[in-house]
FIZA-496015 format. One record per residue: residue number from 1; z, y, x of N, C-alpha, C in turn. Coordinates in Angstrom, 1 decimal. Layout:
NODE/num/n.up/n.north/n.east/ca.up/ca.north/ca.east/c.up/c.north/c.east
NODE/NUM/Z/Y/X/Z/Y/X/Z/Y/X;
...
***
This chain:
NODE/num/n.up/n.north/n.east/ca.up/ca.north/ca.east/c.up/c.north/c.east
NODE/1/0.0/-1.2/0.8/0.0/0.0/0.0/0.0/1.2/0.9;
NODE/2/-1.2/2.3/0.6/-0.9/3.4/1.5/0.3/4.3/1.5;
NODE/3/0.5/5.0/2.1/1.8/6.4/2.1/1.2/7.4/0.8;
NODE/4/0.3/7.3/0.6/0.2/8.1/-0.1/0.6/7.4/-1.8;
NODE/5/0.2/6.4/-2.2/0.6/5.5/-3.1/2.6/5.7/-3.1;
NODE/6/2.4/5.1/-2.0/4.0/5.0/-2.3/5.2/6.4/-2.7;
NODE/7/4.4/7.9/-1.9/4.9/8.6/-2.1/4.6/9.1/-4.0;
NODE/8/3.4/8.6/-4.3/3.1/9.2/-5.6/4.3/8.5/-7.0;
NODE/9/4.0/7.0/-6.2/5.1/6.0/-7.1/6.7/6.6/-7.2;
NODE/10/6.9/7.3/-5.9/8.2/7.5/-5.6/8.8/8.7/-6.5;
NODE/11/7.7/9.4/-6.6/8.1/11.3/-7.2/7.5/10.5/-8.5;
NODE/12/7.0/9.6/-9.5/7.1/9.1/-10.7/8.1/8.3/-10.7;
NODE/13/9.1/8.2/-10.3/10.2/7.0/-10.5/11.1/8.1/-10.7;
NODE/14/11.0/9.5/-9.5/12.3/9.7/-9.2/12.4/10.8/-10.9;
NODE/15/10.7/11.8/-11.0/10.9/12.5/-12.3/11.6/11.4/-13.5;
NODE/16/10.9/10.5/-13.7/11.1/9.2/-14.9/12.7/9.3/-14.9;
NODE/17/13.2/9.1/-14.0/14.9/8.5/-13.9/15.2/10.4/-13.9;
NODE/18/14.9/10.9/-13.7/15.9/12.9/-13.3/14.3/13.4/-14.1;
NODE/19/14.9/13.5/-15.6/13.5/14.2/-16.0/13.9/16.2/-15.9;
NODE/20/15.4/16.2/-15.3/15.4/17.6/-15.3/15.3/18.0/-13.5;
NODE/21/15.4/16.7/-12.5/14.8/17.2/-11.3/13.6/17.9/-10.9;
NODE/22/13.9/19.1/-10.3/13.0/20.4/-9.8/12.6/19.9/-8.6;
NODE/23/11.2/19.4/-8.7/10.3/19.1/-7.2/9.6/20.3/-6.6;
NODE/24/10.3/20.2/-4.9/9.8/21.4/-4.4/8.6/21.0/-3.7;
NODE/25/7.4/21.9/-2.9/6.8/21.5/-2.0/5.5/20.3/-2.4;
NODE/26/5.2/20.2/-3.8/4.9/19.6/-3.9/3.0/20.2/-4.1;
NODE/27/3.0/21.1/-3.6/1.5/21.4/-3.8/1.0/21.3/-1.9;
NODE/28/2.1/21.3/-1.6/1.5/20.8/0.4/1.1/19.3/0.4;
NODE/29/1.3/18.7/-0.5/0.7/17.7/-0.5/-0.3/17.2/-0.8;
NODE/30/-0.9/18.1/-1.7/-2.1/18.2/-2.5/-2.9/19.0/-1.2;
NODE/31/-2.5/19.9/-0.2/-3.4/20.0/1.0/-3.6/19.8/2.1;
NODE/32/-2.8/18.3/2.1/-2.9/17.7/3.8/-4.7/17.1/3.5;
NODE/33/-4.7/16.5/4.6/-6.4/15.7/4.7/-6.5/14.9/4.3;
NODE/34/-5.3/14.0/4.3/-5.4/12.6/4.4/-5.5/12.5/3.0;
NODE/35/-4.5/12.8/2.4/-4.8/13.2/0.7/-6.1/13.3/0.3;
NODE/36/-6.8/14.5/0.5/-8.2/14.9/0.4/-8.8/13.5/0.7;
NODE/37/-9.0/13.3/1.7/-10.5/12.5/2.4/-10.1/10.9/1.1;
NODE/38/-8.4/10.4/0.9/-8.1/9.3/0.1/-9.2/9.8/-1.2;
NODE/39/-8.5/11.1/-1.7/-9.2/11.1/-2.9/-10.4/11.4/-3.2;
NODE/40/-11.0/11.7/-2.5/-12.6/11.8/-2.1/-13.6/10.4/-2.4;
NODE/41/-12.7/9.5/-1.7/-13.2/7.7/-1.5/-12.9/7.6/-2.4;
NODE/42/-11.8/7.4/-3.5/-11.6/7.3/-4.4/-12.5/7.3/-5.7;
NODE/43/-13.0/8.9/-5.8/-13.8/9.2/-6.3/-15.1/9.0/-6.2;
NODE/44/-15.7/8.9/-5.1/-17.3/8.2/-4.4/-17.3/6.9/-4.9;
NODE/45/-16.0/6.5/-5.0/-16.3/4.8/-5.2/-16.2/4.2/-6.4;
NODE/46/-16.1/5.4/-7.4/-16.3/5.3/-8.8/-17.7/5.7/-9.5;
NODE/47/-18.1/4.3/-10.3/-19.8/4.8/-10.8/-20.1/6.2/-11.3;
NODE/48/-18.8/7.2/-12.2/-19.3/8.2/-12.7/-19.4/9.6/-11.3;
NODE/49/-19.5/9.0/-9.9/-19.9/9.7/-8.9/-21.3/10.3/-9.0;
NODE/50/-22.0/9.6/-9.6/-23.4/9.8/-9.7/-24.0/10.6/-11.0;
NODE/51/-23.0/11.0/-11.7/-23.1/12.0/-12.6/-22.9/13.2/-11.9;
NODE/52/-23.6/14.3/-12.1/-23.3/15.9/-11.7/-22.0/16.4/-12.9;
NODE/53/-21.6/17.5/-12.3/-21.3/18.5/-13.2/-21.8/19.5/-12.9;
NODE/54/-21.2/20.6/-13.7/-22.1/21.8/-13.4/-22.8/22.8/-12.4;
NODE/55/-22.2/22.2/-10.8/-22.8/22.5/-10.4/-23.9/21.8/-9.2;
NODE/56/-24.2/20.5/-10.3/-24.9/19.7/-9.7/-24.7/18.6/-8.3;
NODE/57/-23.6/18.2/-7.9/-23.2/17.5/-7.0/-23.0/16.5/-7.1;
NODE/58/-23.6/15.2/-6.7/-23.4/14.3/-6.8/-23.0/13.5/-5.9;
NODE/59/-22.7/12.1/-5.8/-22.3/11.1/-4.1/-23.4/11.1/-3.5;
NODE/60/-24.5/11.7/-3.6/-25.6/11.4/-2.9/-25.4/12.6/-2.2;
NODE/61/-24.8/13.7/-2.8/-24.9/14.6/-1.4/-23.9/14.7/-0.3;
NODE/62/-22.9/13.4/-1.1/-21.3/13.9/0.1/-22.1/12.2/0.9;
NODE/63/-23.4/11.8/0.9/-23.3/10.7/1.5/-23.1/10.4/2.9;
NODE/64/-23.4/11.6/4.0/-23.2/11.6/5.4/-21.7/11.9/5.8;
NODE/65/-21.2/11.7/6.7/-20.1/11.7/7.1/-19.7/13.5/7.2;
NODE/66/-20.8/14.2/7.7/-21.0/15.3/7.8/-20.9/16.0/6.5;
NODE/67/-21.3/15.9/5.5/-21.1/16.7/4.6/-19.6/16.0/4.0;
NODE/68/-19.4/15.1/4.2/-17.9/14.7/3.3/-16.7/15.8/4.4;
NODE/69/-16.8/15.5/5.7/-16.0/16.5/6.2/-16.1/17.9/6.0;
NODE/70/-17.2/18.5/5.6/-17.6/19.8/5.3/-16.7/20.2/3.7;
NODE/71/-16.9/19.1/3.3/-16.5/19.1/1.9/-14.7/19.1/1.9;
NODE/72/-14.5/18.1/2.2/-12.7/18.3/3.2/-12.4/19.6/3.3;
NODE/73/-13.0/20.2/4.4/-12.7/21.1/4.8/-12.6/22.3/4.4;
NODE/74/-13.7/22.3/3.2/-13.6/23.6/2.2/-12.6/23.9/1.4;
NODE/75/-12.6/22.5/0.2/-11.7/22.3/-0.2/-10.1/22.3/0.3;
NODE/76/-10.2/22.1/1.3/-9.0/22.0/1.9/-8.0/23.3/2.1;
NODE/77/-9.6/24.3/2.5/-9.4/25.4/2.6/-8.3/26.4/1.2;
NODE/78/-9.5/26.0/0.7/-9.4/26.6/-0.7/-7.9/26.3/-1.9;
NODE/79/-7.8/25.0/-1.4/-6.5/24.6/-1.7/-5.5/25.9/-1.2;
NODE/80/-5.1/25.8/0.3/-4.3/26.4/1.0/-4.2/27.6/0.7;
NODE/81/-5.4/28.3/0.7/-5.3/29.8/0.6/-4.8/30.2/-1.1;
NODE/82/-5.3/28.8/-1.7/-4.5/29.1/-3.5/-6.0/29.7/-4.1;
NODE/83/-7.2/29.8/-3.6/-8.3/30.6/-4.2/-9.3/29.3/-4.9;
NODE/84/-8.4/27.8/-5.3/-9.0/26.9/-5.7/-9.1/26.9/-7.5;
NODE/85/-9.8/27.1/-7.9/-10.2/27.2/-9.2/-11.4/25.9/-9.7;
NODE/86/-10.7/25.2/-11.2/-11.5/24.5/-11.3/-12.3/25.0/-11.9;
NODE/87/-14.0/24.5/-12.2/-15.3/24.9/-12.8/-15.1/24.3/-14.2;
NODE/88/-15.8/25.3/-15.3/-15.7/24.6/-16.4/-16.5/22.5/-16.3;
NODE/89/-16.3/22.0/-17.5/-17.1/20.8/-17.5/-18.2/21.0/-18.3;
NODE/90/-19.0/20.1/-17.6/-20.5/19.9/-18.4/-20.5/19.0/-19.8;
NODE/91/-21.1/19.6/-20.8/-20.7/19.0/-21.7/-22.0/18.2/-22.0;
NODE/92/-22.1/16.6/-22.5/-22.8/15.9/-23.1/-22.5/15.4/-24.4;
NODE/93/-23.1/14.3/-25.0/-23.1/14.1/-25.7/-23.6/12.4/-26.0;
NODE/94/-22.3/11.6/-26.5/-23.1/10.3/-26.7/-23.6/9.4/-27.8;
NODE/95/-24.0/9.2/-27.9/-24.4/8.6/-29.1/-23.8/7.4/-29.1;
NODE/96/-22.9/7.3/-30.7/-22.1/6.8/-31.7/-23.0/5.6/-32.2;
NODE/97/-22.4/4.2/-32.6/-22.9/3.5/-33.0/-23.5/3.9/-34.5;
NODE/98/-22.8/4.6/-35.1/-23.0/5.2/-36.2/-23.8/6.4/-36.3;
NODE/99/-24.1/6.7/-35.8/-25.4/7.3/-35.0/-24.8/8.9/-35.0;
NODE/100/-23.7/9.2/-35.3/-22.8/10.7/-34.5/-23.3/10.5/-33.2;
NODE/101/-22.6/11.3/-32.5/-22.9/12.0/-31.1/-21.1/11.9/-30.7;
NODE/102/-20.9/11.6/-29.8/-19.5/11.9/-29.6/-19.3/12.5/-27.9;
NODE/103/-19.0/14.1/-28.1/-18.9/15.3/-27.2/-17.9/14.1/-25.7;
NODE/104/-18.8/14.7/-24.4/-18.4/13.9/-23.3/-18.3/15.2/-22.5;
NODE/105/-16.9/15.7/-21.1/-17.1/16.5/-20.6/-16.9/16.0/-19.3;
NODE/106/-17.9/16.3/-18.4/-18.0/16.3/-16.8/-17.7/17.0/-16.1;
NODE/107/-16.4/16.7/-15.4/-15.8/17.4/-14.3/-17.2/17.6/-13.0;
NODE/108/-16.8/18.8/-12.3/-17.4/18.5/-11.1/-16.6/17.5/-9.9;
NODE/109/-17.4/16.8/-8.6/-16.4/16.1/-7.9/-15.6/17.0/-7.5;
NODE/110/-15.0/18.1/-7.3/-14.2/18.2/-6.2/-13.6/18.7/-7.2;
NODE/111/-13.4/18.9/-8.6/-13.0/19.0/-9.7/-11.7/17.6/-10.3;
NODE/112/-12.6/17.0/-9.8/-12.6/15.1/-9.6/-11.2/15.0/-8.8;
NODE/113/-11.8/15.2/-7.3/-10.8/14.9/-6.1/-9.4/15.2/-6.4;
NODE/114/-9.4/16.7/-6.6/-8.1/17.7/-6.9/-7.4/16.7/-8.6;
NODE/115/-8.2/16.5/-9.3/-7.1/15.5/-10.3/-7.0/14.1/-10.0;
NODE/116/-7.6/13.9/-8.9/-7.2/12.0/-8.4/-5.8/12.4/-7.7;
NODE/117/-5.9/13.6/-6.8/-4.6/14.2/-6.1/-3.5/14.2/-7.1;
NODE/118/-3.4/15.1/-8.1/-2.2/15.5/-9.1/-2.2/14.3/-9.2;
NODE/119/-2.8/13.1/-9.7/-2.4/12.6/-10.6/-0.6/11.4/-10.3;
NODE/120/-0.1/10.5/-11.0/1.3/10.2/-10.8/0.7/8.8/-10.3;
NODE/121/1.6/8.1/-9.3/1.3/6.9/-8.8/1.5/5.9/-9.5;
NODE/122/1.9/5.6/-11.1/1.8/4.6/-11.7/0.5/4.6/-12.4;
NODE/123/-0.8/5.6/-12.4/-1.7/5.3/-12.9/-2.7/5.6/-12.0;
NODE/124/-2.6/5.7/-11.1/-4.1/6.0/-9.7/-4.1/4.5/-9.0;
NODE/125/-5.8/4.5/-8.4/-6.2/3.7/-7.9/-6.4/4.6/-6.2;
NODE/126/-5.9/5.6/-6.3/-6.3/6.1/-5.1/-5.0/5.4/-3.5;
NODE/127/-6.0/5.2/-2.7/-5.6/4.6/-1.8/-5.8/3.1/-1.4;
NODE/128/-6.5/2.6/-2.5/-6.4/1.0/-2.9/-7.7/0.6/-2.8;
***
């Protein structure tokens, strides 16, 4: 199990059992690398990678080692400095067996990354 797993499982056990415990520091976690580049793979390694969002990015362009670090790096940036804003979602639409449409919204990836990060270690696959 990675450190990163274990620390997510840990701060979901400790809120679950102390639901009035105040966690400090917990957004420097969300901007180390290792975090980043986990949730990145994470994400890449999931088939809705190959869907865009709105601004058109898909796994095919984080495919070189080069642009995933570039990508890291931005983000990483952007985290730190607090100037990280997510992008609205792209909205689709699917068709119902009943032949409705049922509204579908697409995150962008790094839209993606940043909630594979928040998310609580009893429901991520990240690291695994």
């Amino acid at each position: 199990m990675s450190d990163i797993i274990k620390i997510q499982r840990s701060l979901a056990t400790k809120a679950k059992h102390n639901p009035l415990h105040q966690f400090d520091h917990l957004y420097r976690l969300i901007c180390r690398e290792d975090w980043i580049r986990t949730a990145l793979k994470s994400v890449l390694a999931n088939k809705g990678a190959k869907t865009p969002g709105i601004d058109g990015v898909t796994k095919k362009e984080l495919a070189s080692n080069t642009a995933k670090d570039e990508f890291v790096s931005k983000l990483q940036a952007e985290l730190r400095s607090k100037q990280f804003k997510p992008k609205p979602v792209r909205r689709i639409y699917i068709p119902k067996a009943n032949g409705k449409r049922r509204p579908q919204g697409i995150s962008t990836l790094k839209d993606r990354v940043v909630q594979m990060m928040t998310e609580d270690g009893t429901r991520t696959n990240m690291g695994n």
